[in-house]
ROLO-276517 format. One line per 3 residues: number of its first residue (from 1); for each residue x, y, z of C-alpha. Coordinates in steps of 0.05 Angstrom, whole numbers, plus 32768, in hexadecimal, padded with zeros to 4 digits. Layout:
<atoms>
NUM> X,Y,Z; ...
</atoms>
This chain:
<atoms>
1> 85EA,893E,868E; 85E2,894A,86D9; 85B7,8922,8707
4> 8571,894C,8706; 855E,8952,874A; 8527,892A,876D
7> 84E5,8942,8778; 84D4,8913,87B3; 84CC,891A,87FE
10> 8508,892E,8823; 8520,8903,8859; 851D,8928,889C
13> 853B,8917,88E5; 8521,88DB,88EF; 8536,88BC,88AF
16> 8583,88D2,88BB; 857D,88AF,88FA; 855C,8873,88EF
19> 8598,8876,88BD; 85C5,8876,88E8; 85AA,8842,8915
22> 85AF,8816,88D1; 85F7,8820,88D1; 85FB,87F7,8914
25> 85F1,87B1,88F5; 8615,87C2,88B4; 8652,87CB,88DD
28> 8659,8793,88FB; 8644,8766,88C9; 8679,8785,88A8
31> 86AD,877B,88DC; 86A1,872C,88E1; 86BB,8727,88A6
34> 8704,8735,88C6; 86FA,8734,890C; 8719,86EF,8919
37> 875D,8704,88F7; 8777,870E,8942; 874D,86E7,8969
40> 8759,869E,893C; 87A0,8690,896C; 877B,8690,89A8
43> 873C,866E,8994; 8773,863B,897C; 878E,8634,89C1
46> 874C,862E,89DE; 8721,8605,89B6; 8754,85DB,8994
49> 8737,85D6,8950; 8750,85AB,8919; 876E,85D0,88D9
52> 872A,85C9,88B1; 86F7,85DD,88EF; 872D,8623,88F1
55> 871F,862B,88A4; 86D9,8621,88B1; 86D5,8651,88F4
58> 86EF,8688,88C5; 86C9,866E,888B; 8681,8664,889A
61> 8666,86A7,88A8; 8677,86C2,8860; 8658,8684,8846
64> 861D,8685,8863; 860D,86CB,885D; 861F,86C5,8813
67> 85ED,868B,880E; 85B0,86AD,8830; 85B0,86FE,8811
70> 8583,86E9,87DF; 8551,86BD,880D; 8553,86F3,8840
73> 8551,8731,8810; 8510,870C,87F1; 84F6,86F8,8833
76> 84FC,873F,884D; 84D5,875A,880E; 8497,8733,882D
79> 849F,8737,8876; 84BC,8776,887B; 8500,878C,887D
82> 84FC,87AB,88C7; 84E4,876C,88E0; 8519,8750,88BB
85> 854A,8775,88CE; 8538,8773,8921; 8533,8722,8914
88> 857B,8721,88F9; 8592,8758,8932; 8575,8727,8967
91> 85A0,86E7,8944; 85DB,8715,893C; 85E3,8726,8989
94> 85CB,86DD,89A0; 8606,86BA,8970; 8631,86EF,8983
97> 8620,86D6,89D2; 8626,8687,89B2; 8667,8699,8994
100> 868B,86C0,89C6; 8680,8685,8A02; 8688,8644,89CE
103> 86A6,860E,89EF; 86BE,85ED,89AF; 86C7,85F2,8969
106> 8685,85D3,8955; 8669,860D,8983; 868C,8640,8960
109> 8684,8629,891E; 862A,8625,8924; 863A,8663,8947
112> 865B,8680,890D; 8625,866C,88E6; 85E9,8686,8905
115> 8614,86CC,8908; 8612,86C1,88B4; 85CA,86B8,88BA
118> 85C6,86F8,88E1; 85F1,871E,88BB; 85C6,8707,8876
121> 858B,8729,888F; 85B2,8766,88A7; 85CC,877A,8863
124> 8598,8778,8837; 8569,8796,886F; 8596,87D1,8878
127> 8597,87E0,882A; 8557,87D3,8820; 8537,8801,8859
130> 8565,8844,883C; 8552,882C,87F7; 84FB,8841,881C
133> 8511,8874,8847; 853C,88A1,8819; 8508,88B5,87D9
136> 852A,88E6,87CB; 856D,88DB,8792; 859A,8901,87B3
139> 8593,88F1,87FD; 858B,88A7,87EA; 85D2,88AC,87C1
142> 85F1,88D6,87FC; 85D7,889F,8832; 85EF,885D,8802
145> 8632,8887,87FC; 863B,8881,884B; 862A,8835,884A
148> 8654,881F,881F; 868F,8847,8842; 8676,8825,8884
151> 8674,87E6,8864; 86BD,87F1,8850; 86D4,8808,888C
154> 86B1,87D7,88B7; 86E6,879A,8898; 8720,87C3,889D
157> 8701,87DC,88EE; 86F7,878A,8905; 8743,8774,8906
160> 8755,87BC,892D; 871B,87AA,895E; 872B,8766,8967
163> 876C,8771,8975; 8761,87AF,89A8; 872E,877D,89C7
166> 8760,874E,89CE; 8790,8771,89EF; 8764,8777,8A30
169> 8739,8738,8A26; 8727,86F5,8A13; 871A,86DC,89D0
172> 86D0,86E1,89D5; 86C9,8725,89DE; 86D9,872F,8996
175> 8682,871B,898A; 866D,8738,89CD; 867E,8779,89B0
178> 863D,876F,8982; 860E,8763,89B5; 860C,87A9,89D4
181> 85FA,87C6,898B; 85CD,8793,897B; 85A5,87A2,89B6
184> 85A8,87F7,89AD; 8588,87DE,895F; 8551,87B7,897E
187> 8538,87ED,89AB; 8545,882C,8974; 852B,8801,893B
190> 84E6,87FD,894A; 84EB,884A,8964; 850E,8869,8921
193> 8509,8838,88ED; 84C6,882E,88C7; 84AE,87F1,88B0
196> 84A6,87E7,8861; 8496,87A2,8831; 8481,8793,87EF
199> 8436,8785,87E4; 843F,873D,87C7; 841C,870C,87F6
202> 842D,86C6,87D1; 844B,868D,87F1; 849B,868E,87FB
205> 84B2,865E,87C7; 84E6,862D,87FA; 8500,8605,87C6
208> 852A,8643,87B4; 854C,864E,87F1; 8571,860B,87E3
211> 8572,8620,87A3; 8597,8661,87B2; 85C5,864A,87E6
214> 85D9,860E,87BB; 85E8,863E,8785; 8618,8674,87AB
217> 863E,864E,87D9; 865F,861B,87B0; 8671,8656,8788
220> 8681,8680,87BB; 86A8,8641,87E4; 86CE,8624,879F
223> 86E8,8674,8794; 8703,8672,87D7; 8725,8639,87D9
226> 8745,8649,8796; 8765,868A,87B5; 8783,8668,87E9
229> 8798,8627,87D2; 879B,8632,877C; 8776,8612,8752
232> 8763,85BE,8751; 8729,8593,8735; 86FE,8591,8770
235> 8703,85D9,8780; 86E8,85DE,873E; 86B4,85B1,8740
238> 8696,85D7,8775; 8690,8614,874C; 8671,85ED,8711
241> 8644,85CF,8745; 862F,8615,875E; 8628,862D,8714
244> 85F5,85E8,8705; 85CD,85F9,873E; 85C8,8645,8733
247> 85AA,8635,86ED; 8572,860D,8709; 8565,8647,8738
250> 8564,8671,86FD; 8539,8645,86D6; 850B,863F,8716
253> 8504,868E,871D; 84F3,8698,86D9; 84B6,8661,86E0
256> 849E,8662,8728; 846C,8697,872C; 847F,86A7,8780
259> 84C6,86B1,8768; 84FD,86B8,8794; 851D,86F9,8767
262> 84E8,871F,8740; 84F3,8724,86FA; 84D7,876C,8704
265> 851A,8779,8718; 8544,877B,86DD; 8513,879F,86B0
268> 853C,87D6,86BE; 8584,87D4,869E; 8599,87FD,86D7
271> 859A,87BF,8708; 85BC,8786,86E7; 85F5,87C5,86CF
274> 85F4,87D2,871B; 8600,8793,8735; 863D,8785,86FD
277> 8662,87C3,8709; 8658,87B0,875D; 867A,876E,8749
280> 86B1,8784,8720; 86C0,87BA,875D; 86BB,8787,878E
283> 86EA,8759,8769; 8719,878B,8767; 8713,87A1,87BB
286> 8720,875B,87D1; 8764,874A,87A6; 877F,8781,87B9
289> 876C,877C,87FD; 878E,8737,87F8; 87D7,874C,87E9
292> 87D9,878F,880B; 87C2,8762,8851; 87F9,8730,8841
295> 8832,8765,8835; 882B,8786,886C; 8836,8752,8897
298> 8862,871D,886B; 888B,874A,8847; 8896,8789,886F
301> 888F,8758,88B1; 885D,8776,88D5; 883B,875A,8916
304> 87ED,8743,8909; 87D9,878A,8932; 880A,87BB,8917
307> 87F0,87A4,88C8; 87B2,87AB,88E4; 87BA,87EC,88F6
310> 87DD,880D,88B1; 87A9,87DE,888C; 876D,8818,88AB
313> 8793,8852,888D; 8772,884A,884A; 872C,8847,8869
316> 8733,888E,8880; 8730,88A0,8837; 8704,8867,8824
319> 86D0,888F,8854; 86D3,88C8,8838; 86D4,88B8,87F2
322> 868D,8898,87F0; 8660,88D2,880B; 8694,8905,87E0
325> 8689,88D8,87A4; 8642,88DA,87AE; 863B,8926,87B1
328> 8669,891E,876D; 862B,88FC,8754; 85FA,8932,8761
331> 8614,8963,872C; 863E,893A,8701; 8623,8904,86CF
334> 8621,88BE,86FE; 8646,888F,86C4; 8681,88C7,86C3
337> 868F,88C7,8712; 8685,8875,8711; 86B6,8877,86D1
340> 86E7,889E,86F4; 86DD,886F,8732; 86FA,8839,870A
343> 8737,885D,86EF; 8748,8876,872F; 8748,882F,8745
346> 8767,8820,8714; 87A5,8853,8725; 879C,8837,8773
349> 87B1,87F3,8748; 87EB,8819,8724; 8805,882B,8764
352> 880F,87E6,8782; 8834,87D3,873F; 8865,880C,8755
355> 886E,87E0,87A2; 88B1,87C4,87B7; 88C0,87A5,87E7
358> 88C8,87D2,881D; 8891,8802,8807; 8860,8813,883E
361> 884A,8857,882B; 8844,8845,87E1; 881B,8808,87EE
364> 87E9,8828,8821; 87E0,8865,87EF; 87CE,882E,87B4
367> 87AA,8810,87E8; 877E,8854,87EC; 8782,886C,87A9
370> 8764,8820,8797; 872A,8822,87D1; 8713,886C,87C3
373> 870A,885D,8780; 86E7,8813,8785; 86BB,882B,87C4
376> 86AA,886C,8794; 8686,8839,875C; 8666,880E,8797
379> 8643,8842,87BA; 862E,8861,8777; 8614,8821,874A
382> 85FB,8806,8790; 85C8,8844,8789; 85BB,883C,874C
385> 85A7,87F8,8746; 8577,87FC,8786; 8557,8833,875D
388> 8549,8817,8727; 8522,87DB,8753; 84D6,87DB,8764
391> 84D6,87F8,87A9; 84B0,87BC,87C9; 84EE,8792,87AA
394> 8524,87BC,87CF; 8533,877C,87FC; 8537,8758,87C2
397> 856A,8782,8795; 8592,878D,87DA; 85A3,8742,87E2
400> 85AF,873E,8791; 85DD,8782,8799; 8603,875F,87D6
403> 8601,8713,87B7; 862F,8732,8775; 8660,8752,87A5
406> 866E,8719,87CA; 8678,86F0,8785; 86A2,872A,876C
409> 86C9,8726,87A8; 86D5,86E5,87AF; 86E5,86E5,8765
412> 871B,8718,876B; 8735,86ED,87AB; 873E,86B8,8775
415> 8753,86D1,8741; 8783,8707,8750; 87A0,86DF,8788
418> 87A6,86A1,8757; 87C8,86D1,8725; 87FC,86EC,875C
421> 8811,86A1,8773; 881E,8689,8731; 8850,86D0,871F
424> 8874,86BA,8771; 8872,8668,875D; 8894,8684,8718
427> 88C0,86B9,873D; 88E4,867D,8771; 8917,864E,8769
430> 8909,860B,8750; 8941,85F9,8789; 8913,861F,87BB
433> 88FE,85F4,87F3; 88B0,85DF,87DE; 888E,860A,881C
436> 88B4,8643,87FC; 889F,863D,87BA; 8857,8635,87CF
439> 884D,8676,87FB; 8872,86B1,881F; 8869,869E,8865
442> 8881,8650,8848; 88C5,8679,8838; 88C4,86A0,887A
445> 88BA,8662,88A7; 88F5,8642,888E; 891F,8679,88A6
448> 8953,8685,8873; 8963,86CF,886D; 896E,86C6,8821
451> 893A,869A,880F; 8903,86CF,8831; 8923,8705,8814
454> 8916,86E5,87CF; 88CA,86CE,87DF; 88C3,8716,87EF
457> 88D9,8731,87B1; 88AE,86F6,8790; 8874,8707,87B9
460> 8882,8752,879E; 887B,8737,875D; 883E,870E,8759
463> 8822,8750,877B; 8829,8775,8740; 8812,873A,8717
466> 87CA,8745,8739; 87D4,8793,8736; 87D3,8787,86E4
469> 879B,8766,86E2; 876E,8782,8711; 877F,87C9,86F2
472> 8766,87AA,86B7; 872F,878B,86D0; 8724,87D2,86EC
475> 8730,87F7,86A8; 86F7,87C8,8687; 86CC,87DD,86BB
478> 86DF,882C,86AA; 86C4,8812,865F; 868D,87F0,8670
481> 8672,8823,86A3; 865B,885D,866B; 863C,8830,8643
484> 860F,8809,8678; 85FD,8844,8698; 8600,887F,866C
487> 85C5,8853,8649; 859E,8856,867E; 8570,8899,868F
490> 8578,88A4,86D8; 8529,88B3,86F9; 8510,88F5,8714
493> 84FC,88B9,8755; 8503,8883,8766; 84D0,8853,873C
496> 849E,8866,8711; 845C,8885,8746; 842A,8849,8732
499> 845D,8822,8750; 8463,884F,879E; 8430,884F,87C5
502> 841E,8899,87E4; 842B,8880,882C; 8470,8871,8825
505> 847E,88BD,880A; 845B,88D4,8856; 8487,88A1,8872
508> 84C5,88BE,8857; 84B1,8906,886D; 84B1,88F5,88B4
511> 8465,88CC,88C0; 846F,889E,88FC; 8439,886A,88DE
514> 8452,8829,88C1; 8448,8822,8877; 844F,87F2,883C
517> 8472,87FC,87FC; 843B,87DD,87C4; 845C,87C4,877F
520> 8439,87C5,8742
</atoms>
């Protein structure tokens, strides 16, 4: 059956511009994530790090924002997620200062990691705040559709700008490019964007903040060493670490009575489906992000810039398949348009089995195929998991949301990328130089015309290794999509009414006075 339509507040003007101003930070958190891809030579030139401080210079922001979406999707629950949000804003463009005139590694490195603090408070924030300004279904589903396309394009947009920065300046103008936005959301925040929080007062349980952090980012850091480097003891030690600490914070959630995560929020089965089918999609996004990066610039030779370039043509459709999936949405039964998500996807996948190894357009209409369908399930179980959570835990189910996408990702990293280095190690000669038999650009640095011409071909290969399995992967998610969410009955709101107070329905039609969201 169709969606039946909402019969909340509409949002008006103000709420599609405060909107808008939201998209600011979610950008370029976003375009961290790859913004270094052109800047890393000269930072090298500069600052002289060693080998590890570079892995950790590129490293440390993901980590660290991985680590802290659940403190600070919790913390903004209580505080308030505006204040939240124009704390993190303020540590964003400050870091972004910090990073852009480091003198050394070290510099750039605690840099790094106060922009990951920044950027954990962003996030969730962001989320959370269209999750209490949008009441009603199908604006909320129209506005989530646009940021997760931002949040898309934003990775694919921070290699382009750092390497059009580059061209005309130094190194550090890749972060000074944040400060200017940072500044326009601290002045149009407090203007446009209301203030909301939950109505729990109880003391902010700290021994969960280690607790959280100790359980993502060995996870997240053992994952990521595993897709670049294959697998090894203590790379797996660090995930069984991170898996031993997440169960005490589990344990502690379910006991403490000031938890961290409310067990409130899984009492609907919409959530915990919403934040699976995120992960599987996510998983999915990032391997295939990881070979179609690589070919275009080890096997089809392209300069850092130029594969930077082609790599944006799939975000055109990537942008508009979210807010066109979401309109899908409004007429059409949601599990059918997220089902269909997957199997398009999946095709995308199908695709990239078809690549050779001179392939462009076939590999950057996979690429699109692949993104339009994965970003059409994110936007769409995104919404549907804030909706089934409390409104005064928006902050909360935000961080949780974001938190399974960066496992997923990080997952898919692994995983696919293990599964496509075993099919090129399988796929070289035993005789093969060892460089060459580890990775493609170990076969093109030893210059031999035939030897690179067979990594290729080997690279090709373990490319469509990962294509099988994460169109798979993708095809379990088309099975288990009806059944997790056909089950549930989607709400004629957003929570049940005992659970929204009547002051954040005025705030929401356009009232300029600051409100609180009161849970149950």
């Amino acid at each position: 059956m169709p969606n039946q339509p909402s019969t909340t507040a509409l949002a008006g003007r103000k709420q599609w511009t405060a909107f808008v101003v939201l998209l600011l930070p979610l950008l370029l958190v976003s375009m961290d994530v790859s913004i270094l891809f052109f800047a890393i030579p000269a930072i090298t030139r500069e600052l002289d790090p060693t080998s590890t401080q570079q892995l950790w210079i590129f490293d440390i922001y993901a980590l660290t924002l991985a680590g802290l979406l659940i403190t600070m999707g919790s913390l903004g629950d209580r505080i308030g997620r505006r204040k939240l949000l124009l704390f993190g804003a303020a540590a964003f463009g400050v870091a972004s200062v910090g990073a852009a005139y480091a003198q050394s590694a070290e510099m750039l490195i605690a840099a790094r990691a106060v922009l990951g603090i920044g950027g954990a408070t962003l996030m969730p924030s962001t989320m959370a705040l269209i999750r209490n300004m949008f009441t009603d279904e199908k604006q909320r589903t129209k506005a989530i559709g646009i940021w997760s396309g931002a949040m898309a394009g934003g990775i694919a947009l921070g290699s382009v700008m750092s390497g059009i920065m580059l061209e005309h300046f130094w190194w550090g103008s890749v972060f000074l490019i944040n400060v200017p936005a940072m500044l326009l959301l601290l002045v149009l925040a407090p203007v446009l964007v209301p203030e909301f929080k939950g109505a729990e007062r109880g003391r902010f349980d700290l021994l969960s903040v280690p607790l959280s952090m100790g359980s993502v980012l060995p996870v997240i850091y053992g994952l990521k060493e595993i897709a670049a480097y294959g697998f090894s003891l203590p790379r797996m030690l660090w995930i069984a670490a991170g898996a031993v600490v997440g169960w005490l914070f589990v344990r502690r959630q379910r006991r403490t009575t000031h938890a961290m995560i409310s067990r409130e929020l899984f009492r609907g089965r919409g959530f915990g489906a919403g934040i699976t089918l995120n992960a599987l999609a996510a998983f999915a996004m990032m391997g295939s992000a990881y070979f179609t990066t690589q070919y275009l610039q080890s096997v089809l030779g392209m300069s850092t810039m130029r594969a930077a370039l082609w790599s944006m043509a799939p975000s055109i459709a990537v942008g508009i398949a979210a807010p066109t999936a979401s309109a899908i949405a409004q007429k059409v039964e949601r599990a059918y348009v997220v089902t269909a998500g997957f199997l398009i996807a999946a095709g995308g996948f199908a695709l990239l089995f078809c690549v050779g190894t001179d392939a462009l357009w076939l590999l950057l209409a996979g690429a699109a195929v692949s993104s339009c369908g994965i970003v059409t399930v994110m936007a769409l179980v995104a919404d549907m998991a804030l909706s089934s959570a409390p409104v005064a835990k928006a902050g909360s189910a935000a961080s949780l949301l974001e938190t399974g996408q960066e496992f997923g990702g990080a997952l898919g990293m692994a995983i696919l990328g293990s599964i496509g280095t075993a099919v090129y190690r399988a796929n070289m000669p035993a005789a093969a130089p060892a460089q060459s038999r580890e990775t493609l650009a170990g076969a093109t640095a030893t210059g031999d015309p035939g030897l690179v011409h067979m990594a290729r071909e080997a690279f090709v290969s373990g490319m469509h290794g990962a294509a099988v399995g994460g169109a798979v992967l993708l095809l379990l998610g088309a099975a288990l999509a009806p059944a997790l969410l056909r089950a549930r009955r989607r709400p004629a709101g957003d929570v049940p009414p005992a659970r929204v107070e009547l002051s954040e329905v005025a705030v929401a039609a356009g009232a300029d006075r600051t409100d609180h969201t009161r849970a149950e």
